[in-house]
C-alpha positions as CSV (number, residue, x, y, z in Angstrom):
1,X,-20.7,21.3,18.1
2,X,-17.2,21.7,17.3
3,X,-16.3,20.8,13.7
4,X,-12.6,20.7,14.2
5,X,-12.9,18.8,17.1
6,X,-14.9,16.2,15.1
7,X,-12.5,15.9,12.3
8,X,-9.4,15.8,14.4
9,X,-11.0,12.8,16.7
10,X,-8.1,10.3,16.6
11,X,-10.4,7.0,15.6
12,X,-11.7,8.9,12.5
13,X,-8.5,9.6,11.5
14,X,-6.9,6.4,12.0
15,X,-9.8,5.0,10.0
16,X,-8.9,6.6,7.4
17,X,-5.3,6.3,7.1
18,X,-6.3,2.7,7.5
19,X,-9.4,2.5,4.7
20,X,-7.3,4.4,2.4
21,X,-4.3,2.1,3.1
22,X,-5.9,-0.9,2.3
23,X,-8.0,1.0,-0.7
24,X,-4.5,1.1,-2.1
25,X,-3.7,-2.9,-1.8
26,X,-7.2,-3.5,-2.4
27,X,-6.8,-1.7,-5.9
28,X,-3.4,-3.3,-6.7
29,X,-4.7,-6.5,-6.2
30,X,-8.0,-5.9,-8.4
31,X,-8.1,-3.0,-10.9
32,X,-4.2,-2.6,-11.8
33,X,-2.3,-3.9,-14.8
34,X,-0.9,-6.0,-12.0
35,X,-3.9,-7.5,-11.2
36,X,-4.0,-10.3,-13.2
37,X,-0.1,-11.2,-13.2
38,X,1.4,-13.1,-10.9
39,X,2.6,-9.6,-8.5
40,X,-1.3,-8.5,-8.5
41,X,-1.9,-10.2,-5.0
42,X,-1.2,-7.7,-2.7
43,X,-3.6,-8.2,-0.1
44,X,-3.7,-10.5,2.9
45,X,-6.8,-10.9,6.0
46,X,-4.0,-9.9,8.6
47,X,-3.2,-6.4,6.7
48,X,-6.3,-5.2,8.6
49,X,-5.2,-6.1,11.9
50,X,-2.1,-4.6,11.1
51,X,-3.4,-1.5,9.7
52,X,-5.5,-1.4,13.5
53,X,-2.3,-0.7,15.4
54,X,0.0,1.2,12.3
55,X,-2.3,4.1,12.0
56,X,-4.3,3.4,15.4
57,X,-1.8,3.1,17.8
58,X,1.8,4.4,16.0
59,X,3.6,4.6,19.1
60,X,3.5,1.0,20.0
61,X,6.2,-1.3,19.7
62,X,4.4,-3.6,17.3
63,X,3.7,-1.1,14.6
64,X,6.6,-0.3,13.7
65,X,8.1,-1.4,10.8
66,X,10.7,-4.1,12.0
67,X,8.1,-5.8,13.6
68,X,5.5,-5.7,11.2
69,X,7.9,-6.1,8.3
70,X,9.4,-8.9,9.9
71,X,6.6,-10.3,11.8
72,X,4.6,-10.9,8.7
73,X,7.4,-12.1,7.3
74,X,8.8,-14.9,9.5
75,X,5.5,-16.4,10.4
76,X,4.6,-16.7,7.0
77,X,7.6,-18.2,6.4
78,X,6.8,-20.8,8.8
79,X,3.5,-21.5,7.4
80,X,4.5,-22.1,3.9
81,X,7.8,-24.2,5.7
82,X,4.9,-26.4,7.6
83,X,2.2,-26.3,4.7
84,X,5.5,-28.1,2.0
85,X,6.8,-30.5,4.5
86,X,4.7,-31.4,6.5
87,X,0.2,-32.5,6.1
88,X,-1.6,-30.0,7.3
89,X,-4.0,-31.0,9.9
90,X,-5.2,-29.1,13.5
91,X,-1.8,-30.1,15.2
92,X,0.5,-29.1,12.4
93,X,-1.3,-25.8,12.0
94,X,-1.5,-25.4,15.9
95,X,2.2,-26.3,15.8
96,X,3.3,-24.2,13.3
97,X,1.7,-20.6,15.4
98,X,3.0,-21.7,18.7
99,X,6.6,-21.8,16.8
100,X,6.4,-18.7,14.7
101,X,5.1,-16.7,18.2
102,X,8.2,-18.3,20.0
103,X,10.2,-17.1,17.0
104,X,8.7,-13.3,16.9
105,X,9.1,-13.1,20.5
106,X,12.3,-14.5,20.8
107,X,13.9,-12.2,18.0
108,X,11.5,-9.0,19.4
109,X,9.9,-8.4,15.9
110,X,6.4,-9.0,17.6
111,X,3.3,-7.9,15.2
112,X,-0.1,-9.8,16.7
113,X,-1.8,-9.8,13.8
114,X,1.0,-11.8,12.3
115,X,-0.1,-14.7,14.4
116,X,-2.6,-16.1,12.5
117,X,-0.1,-15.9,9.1
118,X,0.5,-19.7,9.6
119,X,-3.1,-20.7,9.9
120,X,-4.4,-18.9,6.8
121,X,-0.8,-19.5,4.5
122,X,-1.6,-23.2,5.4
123,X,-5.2,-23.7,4.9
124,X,-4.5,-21.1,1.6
125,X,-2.1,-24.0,0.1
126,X,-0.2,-21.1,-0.8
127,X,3.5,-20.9,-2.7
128,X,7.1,-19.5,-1.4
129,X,5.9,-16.5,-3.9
130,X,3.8,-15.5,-1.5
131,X,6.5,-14.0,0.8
132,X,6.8,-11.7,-2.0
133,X,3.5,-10.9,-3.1
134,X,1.1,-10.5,-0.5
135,X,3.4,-10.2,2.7
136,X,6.7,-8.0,1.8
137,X,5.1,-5.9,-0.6
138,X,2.2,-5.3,1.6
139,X,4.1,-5.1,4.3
140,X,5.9,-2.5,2.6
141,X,3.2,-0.8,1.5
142,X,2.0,-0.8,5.1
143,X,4.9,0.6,6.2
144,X,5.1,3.2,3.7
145,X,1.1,4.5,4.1
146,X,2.3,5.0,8.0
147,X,4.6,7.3,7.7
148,X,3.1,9.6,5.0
149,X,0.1,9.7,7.0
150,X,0.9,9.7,10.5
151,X,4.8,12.1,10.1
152,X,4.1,14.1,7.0
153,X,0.3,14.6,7.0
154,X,-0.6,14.2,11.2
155,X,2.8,15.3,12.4
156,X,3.3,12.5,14.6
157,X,6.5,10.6,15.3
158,X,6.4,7.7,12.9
159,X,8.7,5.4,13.4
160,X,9.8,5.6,16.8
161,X,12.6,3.4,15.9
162,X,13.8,1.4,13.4
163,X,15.2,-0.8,15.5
């Protein structure tokens, strides 16, 4: 048995930089002076899906932080814009994804697990706050885990582009 070979297999390291990622929200939103503010929500369901490709699969286009970033972003956006104007039932929900995956594919800032922002923003009942505190900050924080862990600590190229 070869014990560098088992600590340097690729899905037990992206499971970690993923787990401890989400450790970090997961704290944040729990156990820190923030916690009980109204910046101590710093976790959202998607965050795991996102985490899945940032430390999984770096390389792709949709980790990288323009389209996660954004992604998140915009089709959260949409979801609060649906959720405040208009009743939210099966058709405005399923309305409200097919727009924000026409919008992420149409401005290339693709992130899949983005896609089901609209769904759980609307059935959350959530504020315009939220943009702020789960999704940018997370986002963010997303971001930010992904290029300690996979440029400084693994030494892969993380970003590709910023673009």
């Amino acid at each position: 048995m070869n014990l560098r070979k088992i600590i340097c297999w690729p899905p037990l390291l992206a499971g970690i930089g993923a787990g401890v990622t989400i450790v970090i929200l997961g704290f944040i939103t729990y156990e820190s002076i923030l916690s009980d503010t109204n910046y101590g929500l710093w976790l959202f369901a998607s965050f795991g899906s996102s985490v899945v490709i940032v430390f999984g699969y770096p390389d792709n286009v949709f980790a990288q932080p323009k389209n996660l970033f954004f992604g998140h972003l915009l089709t959260s956006f949409i979801g609060i814009f649906f959720l405040t104007f208009f009743e939210v039932n099966f058709i405005t929900i399923g309305i409200a994804v097919g727009i924000a995956v026409m919008l992420m594919i149409a401005l290339k800032i693709t992130h899949p697990p983005a896609g089901g922002n609209p769904i759980a923003v609307m059935l959350g009942g959530v504020s315009f706050q939220f943009l702020i505190f789960p999704v940018m900050v997370g986002a963010i924080t997303i971001i930010i885990g992904g290029i300690i862990y996979n440029s400084l600590i693994l030494k892969r190229k993380y970003p590709i582009s910023w673009k």
